[in-house]
Each structure stands twice: as structure tokens, then as C-alpha cells.
N, CA, C and O atoms as a CHARMM CRD file, in Angstrom:
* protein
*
  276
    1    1 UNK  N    -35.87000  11.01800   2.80600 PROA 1      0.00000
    2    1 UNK  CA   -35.06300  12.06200   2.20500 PROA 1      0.00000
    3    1 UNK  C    -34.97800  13.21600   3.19500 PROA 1      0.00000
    4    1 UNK  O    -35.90300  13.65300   3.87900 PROA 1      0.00000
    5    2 UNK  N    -33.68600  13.64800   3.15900 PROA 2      0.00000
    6    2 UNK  CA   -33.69900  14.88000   4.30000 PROA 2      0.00000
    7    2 UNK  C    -32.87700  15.80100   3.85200 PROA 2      0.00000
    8    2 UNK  O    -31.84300  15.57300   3.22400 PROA 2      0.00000
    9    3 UNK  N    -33.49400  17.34500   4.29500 PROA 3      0.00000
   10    3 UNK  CA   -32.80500  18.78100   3.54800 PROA 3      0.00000
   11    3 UNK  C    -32.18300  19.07700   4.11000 PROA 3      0.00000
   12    3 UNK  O    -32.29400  18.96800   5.33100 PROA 3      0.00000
   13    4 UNK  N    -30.75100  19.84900   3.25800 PROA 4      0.00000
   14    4 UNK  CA   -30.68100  21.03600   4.79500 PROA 4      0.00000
   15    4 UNK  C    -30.55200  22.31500   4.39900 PROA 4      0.00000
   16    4 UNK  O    -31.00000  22.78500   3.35300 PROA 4      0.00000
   17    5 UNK  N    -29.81400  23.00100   5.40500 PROA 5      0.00000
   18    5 UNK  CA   -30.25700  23.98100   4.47000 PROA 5      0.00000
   19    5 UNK  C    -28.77300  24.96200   4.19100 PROA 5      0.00000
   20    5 UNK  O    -28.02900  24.88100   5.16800 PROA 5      0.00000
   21    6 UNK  N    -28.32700  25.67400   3.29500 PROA 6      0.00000
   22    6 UNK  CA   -26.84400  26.25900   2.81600 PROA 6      0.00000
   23    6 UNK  C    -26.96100  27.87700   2.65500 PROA 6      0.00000
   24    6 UNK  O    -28.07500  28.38900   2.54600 PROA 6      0.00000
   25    7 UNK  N    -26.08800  28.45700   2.64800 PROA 7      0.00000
   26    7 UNK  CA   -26.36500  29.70000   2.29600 PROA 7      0.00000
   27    7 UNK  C    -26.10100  29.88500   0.67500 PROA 7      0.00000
   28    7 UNK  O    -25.56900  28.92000   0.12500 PROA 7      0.00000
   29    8 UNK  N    -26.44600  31.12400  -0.20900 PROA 8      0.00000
   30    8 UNK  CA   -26.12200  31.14900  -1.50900 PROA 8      0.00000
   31    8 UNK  C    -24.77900  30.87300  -1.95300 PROA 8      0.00000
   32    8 UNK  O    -24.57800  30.16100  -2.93700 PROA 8      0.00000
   33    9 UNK  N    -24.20800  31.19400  -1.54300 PROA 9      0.00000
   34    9 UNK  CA   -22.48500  31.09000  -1.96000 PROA 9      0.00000
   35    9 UNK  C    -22.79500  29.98900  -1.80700 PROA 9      0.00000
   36    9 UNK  O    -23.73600  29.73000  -2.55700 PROA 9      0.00000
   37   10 UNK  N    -22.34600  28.71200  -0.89600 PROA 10     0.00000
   38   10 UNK  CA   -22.42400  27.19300  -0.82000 PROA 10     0.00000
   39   10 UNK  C    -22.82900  26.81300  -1.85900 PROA 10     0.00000
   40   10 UNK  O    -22.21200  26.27600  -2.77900 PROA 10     0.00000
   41   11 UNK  N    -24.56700  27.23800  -1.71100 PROA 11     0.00000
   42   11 UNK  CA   -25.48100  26.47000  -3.09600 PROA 11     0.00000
   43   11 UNK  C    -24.95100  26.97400  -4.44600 PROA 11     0.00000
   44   11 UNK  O    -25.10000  26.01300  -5.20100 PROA 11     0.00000
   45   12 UNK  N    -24.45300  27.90700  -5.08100 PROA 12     0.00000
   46   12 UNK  CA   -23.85200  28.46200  -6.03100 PROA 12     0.00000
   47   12 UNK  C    -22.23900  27.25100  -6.34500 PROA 12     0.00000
   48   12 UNK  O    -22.02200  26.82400  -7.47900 PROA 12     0.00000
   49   13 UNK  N    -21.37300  26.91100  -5.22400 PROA 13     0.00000
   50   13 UNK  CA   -20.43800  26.18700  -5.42100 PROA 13     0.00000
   51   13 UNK  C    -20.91700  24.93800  -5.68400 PROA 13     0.00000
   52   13 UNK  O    -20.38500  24.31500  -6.60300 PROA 13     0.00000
   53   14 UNK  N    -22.04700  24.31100  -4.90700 PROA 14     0.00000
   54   14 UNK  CA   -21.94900  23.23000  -5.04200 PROA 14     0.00000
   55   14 UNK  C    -22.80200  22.62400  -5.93800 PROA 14     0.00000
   56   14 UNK  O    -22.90800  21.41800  -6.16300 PROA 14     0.00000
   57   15 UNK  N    -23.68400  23.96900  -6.66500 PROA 15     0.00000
   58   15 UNK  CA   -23.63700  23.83000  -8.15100 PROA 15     0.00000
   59   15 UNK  C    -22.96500  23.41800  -9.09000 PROA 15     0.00000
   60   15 UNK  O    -23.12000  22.41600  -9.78800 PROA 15     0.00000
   61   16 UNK  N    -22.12800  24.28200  -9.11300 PROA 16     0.00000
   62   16 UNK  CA   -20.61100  24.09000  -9.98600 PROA 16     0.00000
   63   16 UNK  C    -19.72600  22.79800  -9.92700 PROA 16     0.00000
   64   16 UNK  O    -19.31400  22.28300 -10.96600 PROA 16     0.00000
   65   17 UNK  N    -19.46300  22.32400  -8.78700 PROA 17     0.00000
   66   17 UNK  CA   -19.14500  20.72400  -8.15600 PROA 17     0.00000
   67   17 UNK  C    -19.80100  19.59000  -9.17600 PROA 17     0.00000
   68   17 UNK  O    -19.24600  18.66800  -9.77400 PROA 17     0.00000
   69   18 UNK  N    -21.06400  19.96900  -9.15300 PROA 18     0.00000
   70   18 UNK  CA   -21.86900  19.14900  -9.26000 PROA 18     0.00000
   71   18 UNK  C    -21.68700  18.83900 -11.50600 PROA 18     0.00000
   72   18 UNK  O    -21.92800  17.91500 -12.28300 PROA 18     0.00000
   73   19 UNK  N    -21.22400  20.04900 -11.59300 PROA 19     0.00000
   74   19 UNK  CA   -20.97100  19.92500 -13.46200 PROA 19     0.00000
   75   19 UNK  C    -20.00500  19.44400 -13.38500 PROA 19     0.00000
   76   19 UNK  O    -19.84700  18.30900 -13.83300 PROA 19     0.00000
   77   20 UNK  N    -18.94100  20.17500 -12.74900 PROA 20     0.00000
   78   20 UNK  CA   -17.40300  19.72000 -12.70900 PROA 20     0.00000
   79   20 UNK  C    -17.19400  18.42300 -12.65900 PROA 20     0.00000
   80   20 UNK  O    -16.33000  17.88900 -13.35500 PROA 20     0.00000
   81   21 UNK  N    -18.22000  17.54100 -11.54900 PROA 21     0.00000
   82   21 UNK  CA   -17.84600  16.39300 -11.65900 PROA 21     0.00000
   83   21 UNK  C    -18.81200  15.23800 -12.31100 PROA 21     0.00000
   84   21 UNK  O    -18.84300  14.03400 -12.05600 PROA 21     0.00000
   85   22 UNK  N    -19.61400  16.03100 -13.26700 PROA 22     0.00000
   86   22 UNK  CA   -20.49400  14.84500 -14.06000 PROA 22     0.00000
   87   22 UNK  C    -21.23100  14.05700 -13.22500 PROA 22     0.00000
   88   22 UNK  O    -21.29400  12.84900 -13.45500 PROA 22     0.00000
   89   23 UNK  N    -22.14100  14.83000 -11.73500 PROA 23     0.00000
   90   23 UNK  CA   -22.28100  14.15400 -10.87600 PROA 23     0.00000
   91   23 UNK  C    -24.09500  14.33600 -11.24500 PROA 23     0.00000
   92   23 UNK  O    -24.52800  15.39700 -11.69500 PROA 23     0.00000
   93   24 UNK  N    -24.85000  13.33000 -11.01300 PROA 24     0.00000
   94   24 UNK  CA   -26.15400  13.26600 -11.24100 PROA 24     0.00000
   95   24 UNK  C    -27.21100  13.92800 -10.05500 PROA 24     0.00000
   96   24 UNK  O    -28.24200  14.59000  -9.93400 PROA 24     0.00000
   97   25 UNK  N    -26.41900  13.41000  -9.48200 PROA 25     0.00000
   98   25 UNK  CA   -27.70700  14.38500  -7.68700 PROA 25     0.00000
   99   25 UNK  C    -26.47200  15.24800  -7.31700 PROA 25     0.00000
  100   25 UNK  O    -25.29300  15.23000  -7.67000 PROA 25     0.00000
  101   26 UNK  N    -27.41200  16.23100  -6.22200 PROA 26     0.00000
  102   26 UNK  CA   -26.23100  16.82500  -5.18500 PROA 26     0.00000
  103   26 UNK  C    -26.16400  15.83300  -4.37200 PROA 26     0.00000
  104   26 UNK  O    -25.48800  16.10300  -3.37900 PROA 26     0.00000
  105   27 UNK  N    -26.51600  14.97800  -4.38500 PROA 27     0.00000
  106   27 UNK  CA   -26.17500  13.75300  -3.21300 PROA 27     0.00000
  107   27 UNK  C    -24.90500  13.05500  -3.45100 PROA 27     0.00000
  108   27 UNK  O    -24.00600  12.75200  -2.66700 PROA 27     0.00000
  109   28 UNK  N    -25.04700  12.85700  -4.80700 PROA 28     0.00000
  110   28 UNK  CA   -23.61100  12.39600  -5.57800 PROA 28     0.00000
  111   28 UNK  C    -22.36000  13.30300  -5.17900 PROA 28     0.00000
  112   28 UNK  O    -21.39100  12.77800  -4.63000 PROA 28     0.00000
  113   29 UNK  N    -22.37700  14.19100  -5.36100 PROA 29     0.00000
  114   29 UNK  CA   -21.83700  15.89900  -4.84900 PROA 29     0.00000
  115   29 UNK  C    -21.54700  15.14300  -3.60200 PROA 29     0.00000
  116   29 UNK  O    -20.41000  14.74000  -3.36000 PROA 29     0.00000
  117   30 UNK  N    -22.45800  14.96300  -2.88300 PROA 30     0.00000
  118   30 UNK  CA   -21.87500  15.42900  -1.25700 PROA 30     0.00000
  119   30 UNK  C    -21.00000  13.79300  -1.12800 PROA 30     0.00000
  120   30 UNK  O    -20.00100  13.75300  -0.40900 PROA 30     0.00000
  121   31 UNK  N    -21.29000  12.98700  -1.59300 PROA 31     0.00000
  122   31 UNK  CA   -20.61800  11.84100  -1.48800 PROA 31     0.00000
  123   31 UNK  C    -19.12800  11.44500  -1.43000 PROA 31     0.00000
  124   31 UNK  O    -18.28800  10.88900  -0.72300 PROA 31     0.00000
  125   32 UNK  N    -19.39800  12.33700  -3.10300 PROA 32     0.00000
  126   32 UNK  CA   -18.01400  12.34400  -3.33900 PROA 32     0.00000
  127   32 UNK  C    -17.07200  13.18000  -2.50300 PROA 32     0.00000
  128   32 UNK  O    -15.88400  12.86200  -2.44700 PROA 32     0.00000
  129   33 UNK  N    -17.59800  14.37800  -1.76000 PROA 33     0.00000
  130   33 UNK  CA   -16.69300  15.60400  -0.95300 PROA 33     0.00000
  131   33 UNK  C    -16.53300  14.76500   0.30800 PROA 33     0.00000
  132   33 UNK  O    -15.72100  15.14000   1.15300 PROA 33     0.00000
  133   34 UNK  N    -17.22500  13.68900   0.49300 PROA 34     0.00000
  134   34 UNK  CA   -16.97000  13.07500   1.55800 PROA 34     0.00000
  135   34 UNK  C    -15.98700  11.79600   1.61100 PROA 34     0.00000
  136   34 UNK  O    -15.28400  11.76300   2.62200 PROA 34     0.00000
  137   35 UNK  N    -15.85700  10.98300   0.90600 PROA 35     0.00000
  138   35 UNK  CA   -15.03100  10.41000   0.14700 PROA 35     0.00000
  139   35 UNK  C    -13.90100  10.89200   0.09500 PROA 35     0.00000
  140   35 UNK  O    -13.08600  10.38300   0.86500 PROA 35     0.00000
  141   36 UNK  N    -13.38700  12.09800  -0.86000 PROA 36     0.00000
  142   36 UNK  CA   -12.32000  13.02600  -0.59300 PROA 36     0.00000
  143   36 UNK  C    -11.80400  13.14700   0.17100 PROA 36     0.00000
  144   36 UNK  O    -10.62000  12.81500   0.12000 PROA 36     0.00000
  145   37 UNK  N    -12.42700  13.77800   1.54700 PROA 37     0.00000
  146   37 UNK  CA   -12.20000  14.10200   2.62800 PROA 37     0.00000
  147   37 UNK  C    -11.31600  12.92300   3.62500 PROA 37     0.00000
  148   37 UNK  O    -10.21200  13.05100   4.15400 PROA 37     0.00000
  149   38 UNK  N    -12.30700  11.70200   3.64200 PROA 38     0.00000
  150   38 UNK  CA   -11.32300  10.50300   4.25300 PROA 38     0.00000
  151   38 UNK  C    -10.48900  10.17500   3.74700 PROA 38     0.00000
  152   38 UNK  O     -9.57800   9.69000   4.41800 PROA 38     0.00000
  153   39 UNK  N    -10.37400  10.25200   2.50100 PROA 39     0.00000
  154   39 UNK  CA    -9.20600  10.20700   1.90300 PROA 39     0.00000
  155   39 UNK  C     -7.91300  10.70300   2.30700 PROA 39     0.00000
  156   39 UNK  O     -6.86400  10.05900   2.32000 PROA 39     0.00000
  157   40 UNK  N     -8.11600  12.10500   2.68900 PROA 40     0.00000
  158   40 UNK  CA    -7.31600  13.29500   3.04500 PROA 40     0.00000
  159   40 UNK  C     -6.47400  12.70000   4.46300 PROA 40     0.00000
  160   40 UNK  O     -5.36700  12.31200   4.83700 PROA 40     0.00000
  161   41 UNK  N     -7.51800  12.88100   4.81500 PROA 41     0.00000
  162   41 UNK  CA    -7.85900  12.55300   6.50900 PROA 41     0.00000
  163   41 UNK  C     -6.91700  10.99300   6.29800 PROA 41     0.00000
  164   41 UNK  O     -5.99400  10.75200   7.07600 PROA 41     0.00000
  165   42 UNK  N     -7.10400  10.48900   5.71700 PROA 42     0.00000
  166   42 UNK  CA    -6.17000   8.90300   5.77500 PROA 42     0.00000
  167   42 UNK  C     -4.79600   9.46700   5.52700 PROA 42     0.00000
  168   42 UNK  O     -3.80000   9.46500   6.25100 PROA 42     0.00000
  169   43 UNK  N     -5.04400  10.06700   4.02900 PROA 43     0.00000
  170   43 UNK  CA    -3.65000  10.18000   3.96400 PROA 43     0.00000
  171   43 UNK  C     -2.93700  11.06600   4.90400 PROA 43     0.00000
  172   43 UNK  O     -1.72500  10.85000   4.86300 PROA 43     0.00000
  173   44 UNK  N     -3.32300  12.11700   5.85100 PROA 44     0.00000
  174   44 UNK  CA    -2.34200  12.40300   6.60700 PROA 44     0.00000
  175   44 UNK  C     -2.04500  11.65300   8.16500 PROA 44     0.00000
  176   44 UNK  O     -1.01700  11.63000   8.84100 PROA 44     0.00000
  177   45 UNK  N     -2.97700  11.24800   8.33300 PROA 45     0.00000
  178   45 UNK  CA    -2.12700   9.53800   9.00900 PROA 45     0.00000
  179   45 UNK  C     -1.28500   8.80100   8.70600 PROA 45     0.00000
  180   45 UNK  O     -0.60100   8.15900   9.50200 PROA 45     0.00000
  181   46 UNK  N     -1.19900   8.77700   7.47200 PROA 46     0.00000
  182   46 UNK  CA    -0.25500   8.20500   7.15100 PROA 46     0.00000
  183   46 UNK  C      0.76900   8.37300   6.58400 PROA 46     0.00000
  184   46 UNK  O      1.38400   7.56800   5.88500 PROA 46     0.00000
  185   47 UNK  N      1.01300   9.38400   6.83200 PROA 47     0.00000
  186   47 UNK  CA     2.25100  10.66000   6.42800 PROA 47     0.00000
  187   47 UNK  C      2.85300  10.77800   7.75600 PROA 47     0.00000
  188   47 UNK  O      4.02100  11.16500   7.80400 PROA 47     0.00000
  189   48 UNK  N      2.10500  10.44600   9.07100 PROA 48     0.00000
  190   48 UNK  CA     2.55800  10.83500  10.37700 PROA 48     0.00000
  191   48 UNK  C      3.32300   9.05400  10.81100 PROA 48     0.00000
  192   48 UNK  O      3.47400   8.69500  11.97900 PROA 48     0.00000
  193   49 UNK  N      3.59300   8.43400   9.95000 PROA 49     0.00000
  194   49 UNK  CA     3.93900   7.09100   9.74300 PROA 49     0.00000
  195   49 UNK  C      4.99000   7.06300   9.77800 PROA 49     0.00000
  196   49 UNK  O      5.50300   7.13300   8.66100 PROA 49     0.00000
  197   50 UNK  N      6.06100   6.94300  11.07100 PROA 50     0.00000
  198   50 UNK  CA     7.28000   6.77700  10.26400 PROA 50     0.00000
  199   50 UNK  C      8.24500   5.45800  11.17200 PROA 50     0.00000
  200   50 UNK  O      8.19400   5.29400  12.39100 PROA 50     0.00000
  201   51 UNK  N      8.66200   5.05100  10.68800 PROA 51     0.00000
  202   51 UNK  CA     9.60500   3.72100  11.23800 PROA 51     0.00000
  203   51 UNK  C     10.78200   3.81900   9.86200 PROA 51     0.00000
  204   51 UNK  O     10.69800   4.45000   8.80900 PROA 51     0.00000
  205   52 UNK  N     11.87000   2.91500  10.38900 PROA 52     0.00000
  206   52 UNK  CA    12.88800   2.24700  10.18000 PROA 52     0.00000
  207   52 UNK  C     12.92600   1.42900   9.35700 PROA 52     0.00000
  208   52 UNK  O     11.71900   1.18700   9.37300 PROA 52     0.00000
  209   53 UNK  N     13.55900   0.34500   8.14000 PROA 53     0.00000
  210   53 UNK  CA    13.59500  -0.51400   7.30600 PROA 53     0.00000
  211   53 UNK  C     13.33900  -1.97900   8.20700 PROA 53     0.00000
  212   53 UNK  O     12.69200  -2.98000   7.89800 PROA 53     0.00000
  213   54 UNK  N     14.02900  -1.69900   9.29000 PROA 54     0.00000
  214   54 UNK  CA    13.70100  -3.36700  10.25500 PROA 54     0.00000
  215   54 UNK  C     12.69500  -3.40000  10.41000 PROA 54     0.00000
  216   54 UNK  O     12.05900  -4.44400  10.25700 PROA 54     0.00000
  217   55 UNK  N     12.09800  -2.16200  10.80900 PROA 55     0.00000
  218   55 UNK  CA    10.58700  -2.18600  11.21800 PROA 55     0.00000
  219   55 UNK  C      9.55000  -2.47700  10.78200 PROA 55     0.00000
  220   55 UNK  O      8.56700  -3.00300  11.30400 PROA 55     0.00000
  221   56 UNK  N      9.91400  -1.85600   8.99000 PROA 56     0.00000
  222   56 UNK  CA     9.14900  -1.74400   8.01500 PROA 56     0.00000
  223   56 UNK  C      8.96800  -3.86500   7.56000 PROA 56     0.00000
  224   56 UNK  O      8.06000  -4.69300   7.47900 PROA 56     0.00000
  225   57 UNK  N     10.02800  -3.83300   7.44600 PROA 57     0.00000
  226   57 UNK  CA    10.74400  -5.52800   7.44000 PROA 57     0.00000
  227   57 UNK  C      9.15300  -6.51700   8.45400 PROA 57     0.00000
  228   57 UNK  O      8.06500  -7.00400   8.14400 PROA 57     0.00000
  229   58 UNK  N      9.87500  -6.36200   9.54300 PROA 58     0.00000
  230   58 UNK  CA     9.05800  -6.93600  10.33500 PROA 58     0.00000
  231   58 UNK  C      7.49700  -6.96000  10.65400 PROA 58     0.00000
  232   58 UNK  O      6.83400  -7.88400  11.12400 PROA 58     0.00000
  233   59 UNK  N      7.07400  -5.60500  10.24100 PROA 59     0.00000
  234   59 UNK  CA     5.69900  -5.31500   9.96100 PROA 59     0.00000
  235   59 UNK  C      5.16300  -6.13500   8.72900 PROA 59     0.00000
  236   59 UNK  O      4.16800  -6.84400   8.88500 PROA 59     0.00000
  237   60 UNK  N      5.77700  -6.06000   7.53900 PROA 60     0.00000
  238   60 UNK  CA     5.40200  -7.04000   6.85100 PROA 60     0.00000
  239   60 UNK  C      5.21400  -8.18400   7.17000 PROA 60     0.00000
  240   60 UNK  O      4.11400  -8.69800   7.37200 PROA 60     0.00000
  241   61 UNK  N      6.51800  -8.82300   7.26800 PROA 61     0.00000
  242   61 UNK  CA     6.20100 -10.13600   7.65800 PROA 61     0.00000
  243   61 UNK  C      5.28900 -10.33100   8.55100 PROA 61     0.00000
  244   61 UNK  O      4.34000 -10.80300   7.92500 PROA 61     0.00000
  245   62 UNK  N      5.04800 -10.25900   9.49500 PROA 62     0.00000
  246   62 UNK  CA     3.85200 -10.38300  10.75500 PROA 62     0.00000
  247   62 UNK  C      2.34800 -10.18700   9.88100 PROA 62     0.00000
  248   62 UNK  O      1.48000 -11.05300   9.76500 PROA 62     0.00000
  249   63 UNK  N      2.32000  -8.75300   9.29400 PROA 63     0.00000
  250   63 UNK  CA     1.18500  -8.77500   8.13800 PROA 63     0.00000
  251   63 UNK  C      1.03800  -9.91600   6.77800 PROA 63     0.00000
  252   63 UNK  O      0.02600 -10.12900   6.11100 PROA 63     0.00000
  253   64 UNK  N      2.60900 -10.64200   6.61200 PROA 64     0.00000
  254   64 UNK  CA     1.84000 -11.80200   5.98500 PROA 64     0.00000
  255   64 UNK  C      1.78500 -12.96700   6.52800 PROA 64     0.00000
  256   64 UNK  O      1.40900 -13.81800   5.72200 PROA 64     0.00000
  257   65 UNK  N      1.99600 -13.34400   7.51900 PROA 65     0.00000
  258   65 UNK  CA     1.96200 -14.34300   8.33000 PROA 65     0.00000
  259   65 UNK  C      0.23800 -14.54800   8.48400 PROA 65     0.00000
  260   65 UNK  O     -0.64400 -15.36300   8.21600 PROA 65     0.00000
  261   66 UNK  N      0.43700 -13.19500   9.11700 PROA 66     0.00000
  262   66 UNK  CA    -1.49000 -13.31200   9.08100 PROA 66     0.00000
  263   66 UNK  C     -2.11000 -13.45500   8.62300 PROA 66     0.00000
  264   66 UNK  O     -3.20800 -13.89500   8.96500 PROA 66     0.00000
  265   67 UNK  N     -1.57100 -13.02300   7.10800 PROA 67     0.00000
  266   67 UNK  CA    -2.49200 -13.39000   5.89100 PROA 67     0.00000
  267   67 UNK  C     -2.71100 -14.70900   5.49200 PROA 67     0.00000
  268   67 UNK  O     -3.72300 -15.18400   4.97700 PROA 67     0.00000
  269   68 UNK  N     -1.39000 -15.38800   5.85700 PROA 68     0.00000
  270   68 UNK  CA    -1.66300 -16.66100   5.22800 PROA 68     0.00000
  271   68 UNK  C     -2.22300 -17.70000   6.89900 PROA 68     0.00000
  272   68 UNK  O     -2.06400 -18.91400   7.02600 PROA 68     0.00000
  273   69 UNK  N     -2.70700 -16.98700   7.70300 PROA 69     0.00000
  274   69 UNK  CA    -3.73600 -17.87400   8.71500 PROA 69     0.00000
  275   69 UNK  C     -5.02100 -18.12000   8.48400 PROA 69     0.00000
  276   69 UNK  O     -5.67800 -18.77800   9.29100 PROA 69     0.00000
């Protein structure tokens, strides 16, 4: 198990986190903010996504081709 350490404001929020989300540890807490986060982080990758209908077309297919190898 390892600490770290926050200032009051932090520990005060991530108090509150921690009701808000019916979460059992602050570990749960930090899990989930992390989780979130890649989430985020994915989705704006993939917002920076952009192609054409052929493209889109052809990407599929190639993605199921593969699938069915």
C-alpha cells in the first residue's frame, strides 16, 4: 500500500468524489478519475480522425477481412 500526499482543498474534493460516486475506497476514487481521463484522452484522438467515405469504406473492409483470419 502506498500514500501520497495532497493538499486540503484536493483532500476536501476528493472527499466529495468519493460520495458523489458511491465509491468505497479513495482508491476507487482515483481509479475511476483515471479511467475518465483515458477516456478523454481517447476520445480526442479520435475526434482528430478524419477521412473520406472511400476511406472509411475501405478501412472497414480490411478491418473485416482481418477479422475473419
Amino acid at each position: 500500500m502506498k500514500t501520497i500526499a495532497v493538499d486540503e482543498s484536493t483532500w476536501k474534493k476528493i472527499k466529495l468524489l468519493k460520495d458523489k460516486l458511491d465509491a468505497r475506497s479513495y482508491d476507487e476514487v482515483l481509479q475511476k478519475l483515471i479511467e475518465t481521463w483515458h477516456l478523454v484522452e481517447l476520445d480526442k484522438k479520435v475526434d482528430n480522425v478524419i477521412m473520406d467515405d472511400e476511406e472509411a469504406d475501405m478501412l472497414i473492409n480490411l478491418l473485416e477481412k482481418k477479422k475473419g483470419s
